[in-house]
N, C-alpha and C positions, 0 to 999 in steps of 0.2 A: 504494500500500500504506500503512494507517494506521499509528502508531507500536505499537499493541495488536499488527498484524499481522507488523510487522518482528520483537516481541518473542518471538512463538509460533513465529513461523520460526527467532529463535536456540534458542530454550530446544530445539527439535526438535533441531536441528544438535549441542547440546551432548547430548543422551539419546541421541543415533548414535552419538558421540565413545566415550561413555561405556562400550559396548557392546562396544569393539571390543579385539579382543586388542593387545599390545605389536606396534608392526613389528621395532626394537631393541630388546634385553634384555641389559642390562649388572651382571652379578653377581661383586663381591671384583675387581676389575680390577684388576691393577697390571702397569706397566711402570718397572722399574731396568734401569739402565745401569749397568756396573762390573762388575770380578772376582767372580765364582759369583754371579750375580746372583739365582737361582734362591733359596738361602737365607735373604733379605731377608721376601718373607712365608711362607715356611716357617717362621721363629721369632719368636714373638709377644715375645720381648722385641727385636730387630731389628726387629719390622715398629711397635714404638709409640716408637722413639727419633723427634727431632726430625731433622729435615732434617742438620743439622751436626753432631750428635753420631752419625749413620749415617754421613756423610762421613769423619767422623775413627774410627771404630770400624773399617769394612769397605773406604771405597773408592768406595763405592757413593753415587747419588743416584736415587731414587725420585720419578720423571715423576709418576707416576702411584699414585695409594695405598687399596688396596682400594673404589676406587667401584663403585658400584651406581644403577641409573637404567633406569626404561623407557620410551623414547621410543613414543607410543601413534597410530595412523591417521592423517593429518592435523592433526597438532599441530606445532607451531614451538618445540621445544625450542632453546634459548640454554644456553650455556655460557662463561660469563665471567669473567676472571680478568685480574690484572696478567701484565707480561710476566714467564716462568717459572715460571706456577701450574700448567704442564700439559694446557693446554686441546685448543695443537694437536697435542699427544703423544699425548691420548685421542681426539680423533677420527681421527686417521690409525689408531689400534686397531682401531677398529669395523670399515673393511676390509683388515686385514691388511698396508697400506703402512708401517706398523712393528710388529713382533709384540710380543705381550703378554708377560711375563715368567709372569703367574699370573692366574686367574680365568675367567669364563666370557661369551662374549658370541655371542648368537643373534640373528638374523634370520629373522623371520616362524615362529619354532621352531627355525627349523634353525641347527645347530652352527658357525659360525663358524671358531671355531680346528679345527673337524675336519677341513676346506675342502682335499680337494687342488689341486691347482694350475689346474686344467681350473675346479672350481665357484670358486674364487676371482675368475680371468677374468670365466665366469660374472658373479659377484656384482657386479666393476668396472664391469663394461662397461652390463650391461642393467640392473642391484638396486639401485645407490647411487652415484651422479655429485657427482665434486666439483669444485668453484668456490674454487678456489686464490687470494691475494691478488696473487700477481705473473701473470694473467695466464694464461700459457705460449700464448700463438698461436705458429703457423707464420710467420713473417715473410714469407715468399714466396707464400706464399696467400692468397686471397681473403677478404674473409666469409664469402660464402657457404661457401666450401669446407672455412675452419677450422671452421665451423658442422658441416658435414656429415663430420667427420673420423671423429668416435665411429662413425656409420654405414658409413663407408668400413671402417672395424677390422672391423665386424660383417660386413662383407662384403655388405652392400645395393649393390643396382646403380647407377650412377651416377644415372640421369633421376630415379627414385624418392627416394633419399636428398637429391639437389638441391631437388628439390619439397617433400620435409619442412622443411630446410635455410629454403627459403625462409619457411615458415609459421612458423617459428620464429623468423626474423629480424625479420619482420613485429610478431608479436607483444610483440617487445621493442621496439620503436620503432625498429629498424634501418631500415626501409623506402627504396630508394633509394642506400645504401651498400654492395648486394650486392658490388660489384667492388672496392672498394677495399682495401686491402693496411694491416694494425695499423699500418705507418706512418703513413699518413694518418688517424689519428683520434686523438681525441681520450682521455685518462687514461678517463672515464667511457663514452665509447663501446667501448673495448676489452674493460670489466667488462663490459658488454653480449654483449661477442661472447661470452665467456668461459663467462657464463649461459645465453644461447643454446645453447652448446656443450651443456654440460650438461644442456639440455630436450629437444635433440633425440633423444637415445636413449632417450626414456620414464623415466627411473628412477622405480621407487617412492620412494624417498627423494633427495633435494638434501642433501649435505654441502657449506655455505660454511664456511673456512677464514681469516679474518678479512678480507672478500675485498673493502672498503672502507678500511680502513686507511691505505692510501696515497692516499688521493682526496680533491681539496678537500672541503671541509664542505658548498657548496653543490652538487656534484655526488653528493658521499655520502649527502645528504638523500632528491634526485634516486633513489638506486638503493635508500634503503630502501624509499620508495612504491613501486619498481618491485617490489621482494619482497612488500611486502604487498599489491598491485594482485594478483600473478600469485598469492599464496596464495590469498584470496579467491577469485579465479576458477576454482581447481581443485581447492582443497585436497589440494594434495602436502605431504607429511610432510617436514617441514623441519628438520637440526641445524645450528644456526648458531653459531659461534664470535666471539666480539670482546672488545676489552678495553672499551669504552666502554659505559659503565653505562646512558646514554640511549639508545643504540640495543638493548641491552636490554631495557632497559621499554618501547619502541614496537615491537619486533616480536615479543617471545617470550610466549608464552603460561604455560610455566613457566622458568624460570634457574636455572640449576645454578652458585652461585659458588662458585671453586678458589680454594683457597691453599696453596702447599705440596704439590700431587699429590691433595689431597685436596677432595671437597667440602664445604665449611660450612655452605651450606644449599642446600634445595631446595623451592622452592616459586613461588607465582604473581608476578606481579610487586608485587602489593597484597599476598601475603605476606611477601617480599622490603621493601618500600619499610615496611611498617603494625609489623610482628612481629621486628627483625630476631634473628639467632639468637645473636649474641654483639657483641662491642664492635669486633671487624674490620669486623664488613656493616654497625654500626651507623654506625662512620665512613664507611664506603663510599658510605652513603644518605643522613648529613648533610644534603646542598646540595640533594636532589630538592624538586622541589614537589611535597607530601604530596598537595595538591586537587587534582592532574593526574594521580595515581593512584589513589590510594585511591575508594571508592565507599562512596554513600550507607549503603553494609548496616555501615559501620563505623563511622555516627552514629547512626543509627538508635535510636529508643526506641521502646516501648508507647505508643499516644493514650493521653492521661491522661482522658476521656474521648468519647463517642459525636461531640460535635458538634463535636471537636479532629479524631477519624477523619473526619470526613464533610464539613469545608471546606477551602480552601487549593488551591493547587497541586499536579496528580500527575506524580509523576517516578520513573521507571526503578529499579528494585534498581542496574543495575547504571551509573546513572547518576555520574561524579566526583562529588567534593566540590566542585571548582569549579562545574560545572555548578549545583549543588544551591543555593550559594552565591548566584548569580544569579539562580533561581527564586523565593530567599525574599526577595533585597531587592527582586524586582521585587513582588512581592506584597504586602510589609510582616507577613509571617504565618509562622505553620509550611507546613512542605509534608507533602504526602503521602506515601511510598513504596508503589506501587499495582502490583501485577501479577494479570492477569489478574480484573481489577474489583474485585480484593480489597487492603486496605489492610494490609500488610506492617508500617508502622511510622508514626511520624512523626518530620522534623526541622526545628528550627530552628535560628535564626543561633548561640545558645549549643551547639550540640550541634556544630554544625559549624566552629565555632571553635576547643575543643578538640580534634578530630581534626588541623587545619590544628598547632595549638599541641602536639600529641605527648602532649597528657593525661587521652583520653578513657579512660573504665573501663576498656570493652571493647578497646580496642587493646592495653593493658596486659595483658589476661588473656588476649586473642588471642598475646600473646606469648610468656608462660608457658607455657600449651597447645601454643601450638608447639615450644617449647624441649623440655618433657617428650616428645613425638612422636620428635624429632630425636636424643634422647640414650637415647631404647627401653631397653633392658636395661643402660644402662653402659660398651655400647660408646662408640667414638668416633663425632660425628657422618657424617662420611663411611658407616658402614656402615646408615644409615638407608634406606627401600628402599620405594618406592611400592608401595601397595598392587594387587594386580590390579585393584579397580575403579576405582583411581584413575584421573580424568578431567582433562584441561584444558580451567581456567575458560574460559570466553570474553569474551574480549577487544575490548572497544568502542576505537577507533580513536577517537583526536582527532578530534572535529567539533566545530562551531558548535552552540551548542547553542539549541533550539527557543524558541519564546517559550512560556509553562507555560500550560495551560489548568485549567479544573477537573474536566474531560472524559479526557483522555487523559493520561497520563502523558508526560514529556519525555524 
């Protein structure tokens, strides 16, 4: 497949995305803990005190503070926060394993908090598997069989659910460890099993839990390729939770970062790292490598003329800025930005230096635009609220990147 053909395969992939109703729909979410916790967003002068000035008023502390979010068909929403932004607060919401105080959260349409006990199960068991960071195997059990446990609940027959069990163990690179006991294995084989667990009952959706947290660095590495290998492969609709900001930016498609219960911003990860929404995400983003995220469409200029558009190097819209960086010192020229034989823009090494340097036009006024979006009518940012046809960008994964030709884009 050429690199024109890989691109027409995304750009499809991303007009199907695009298409597709919300799976989650999360609208005014809050959960408080404390005495009447109930009258926290029932009064708008309670539900806009700070964190400590609610604590000392009522009693009360706010998990979770009017968010709003729709997680869309195959998309890899991320949800990230320091510890006690509320992150794991909100996902245990979505199914009921901690109930909400106030707001509205549906699945696939259907009413959530309406959920009697019967479609709740329902919703656990078959709708939305979570991937816990400690774990929870059966110590006395197999692989295979903690594998096949959710199946066992469902009441699938033994031969049947063993055999799913097994394809599922397979898949994760368990193969060969069916018999052994989470004694014997190892911190990252265990998250393995754990995953596993939760593939083999089909869920439309994967809820991880910050479920690498405890695991070396180089096995954590390890299990994020293993998420972005098995999304790729299937695109199952993913929410994932973690504090660390880089496993953020390498697997989420959009990030929702918490502080305080609430979200402060929400947007792509080249939203997040290019735009941030205030002077918290701004520190937050500091240390990233700008060129390891951001893409060419945030250097980008007009050819200043015909034979500026029509020489050089072509490279990907949604090519980094690193990448792009390499292209034009191997050339010694501008490059192109070229989709689908048509020339998009050009850049060169000054264009893409100030992106690297944080002082291109356009990032600037990308910023603004998005701030004005984020702050809508006045409200607080948290009540900002994806549009129905909002889509998730798609997401080029760290590669090597091509040698540039003047034929195909890189």
């Amino acid at each position: 497949m050429s690199t024109t053909d890989k691109d027409t395969t995304t750009a499809a992939a991303t007009d199907t995305v695009a298409e597709r109703p919300p799976v989650f729909s999360v609208d005014g979410l809050w959960k408080v803990f404390g005495p009447k916790a109930d009258r926290v967003p029932a009064d708008p002068d309670l539900a806009a005190l700070s964190p400590a000035e609610l604590r000392s008023r009522t009693g009360c502390t706010a998990a979770v503070a009017d968010v709003s979010f729709d997680v869309r068909k195959g998309e890899v929403f991320v949800v990230m926060g320091l510890s006690g932004s509320g992150k794991s607060t909100l996902v245990r919401c979505l199914t009921r394993l901690i109930e909400p105080t106030a707001g509205a959260i549906a699945i696939d349409g259907e009413d959530v908090r309406a959920m009697d006990r019967t479609r709740l199960r329902e919703l656990r068991r078959h709708r939305a598997a979570m991937v816990f960071q400690h774990f929870g195997l059966l110590p006395h059990r197999t692989v295979l069989d903690n594998v096949a446990y959710g199946l066992e609940v469902q009441g699938m027959g033994r031969a049947e659910r063993r055999e799913r069990a097994a394809a599922v163990v397979a898949k994760v690179g368990l193969e060969g460890l069916e018999q052994r006991r989470p004694g014997q294995l190892s911190g990252g084989q265990r998250q393995r099993v754990g995953l596993a667990r939760a593939l083999a009952v089909d869920p439309e959706v994967l809820l991880f839990d910050e479920p690498f947290s405890a695991l070396d660095p180089l096995i954590r590495r390890d299990m994020q390729e293993e998420v972005v290998r098995l999304h790729r492969e299937e695109g199952r609709t993913m929410v994932f939770i973690t504090h660390d900001l880089q496993e953020a930016l390498k697997l989420g498609d959009r990030i929702a970062l918490m502080r305080d219960g609430r979200v402060v911003q929400l947007g792509t990860p080249e939203e997040i790292v290019g735009s941030p929404a205030d002077d918290y995400v701004r520190e937050f983003v500091r240390d990233v490598p700008r060129e390891q995220v951001l893409t060419v469409r945030t250097a980008m200029r007009p050819a200043a003329n015909a034979d500026e558009a029509g020489t050089g190097p072509a490279i990907r819209p949604d090519a980094t800025v690193s990448e792009a960086i390499e292209a034009v010192a191997r050339a010694g020229s501008a490059a192109r930005v070229m989709s689908d034989g048509r020339c998009l823009g050009v850049v060169d090494a000054a264009d893409l230096l100030s992106v690297v340097a944080g002082t291109a036009a356009d990032v600037a006024a990308g910023s603004r635009a998005a701030g004005a979006a984020r702050v809508g009518d006045g409200g607080p940012p948290a009540r900002a609220k994806p549009s129905v046809g909002e889509a998730p960008a798609t997401r080029r994964k760290p590669a090597t990147p091509a040698a540039p030709t003047t034929e195909e884009p890189v």
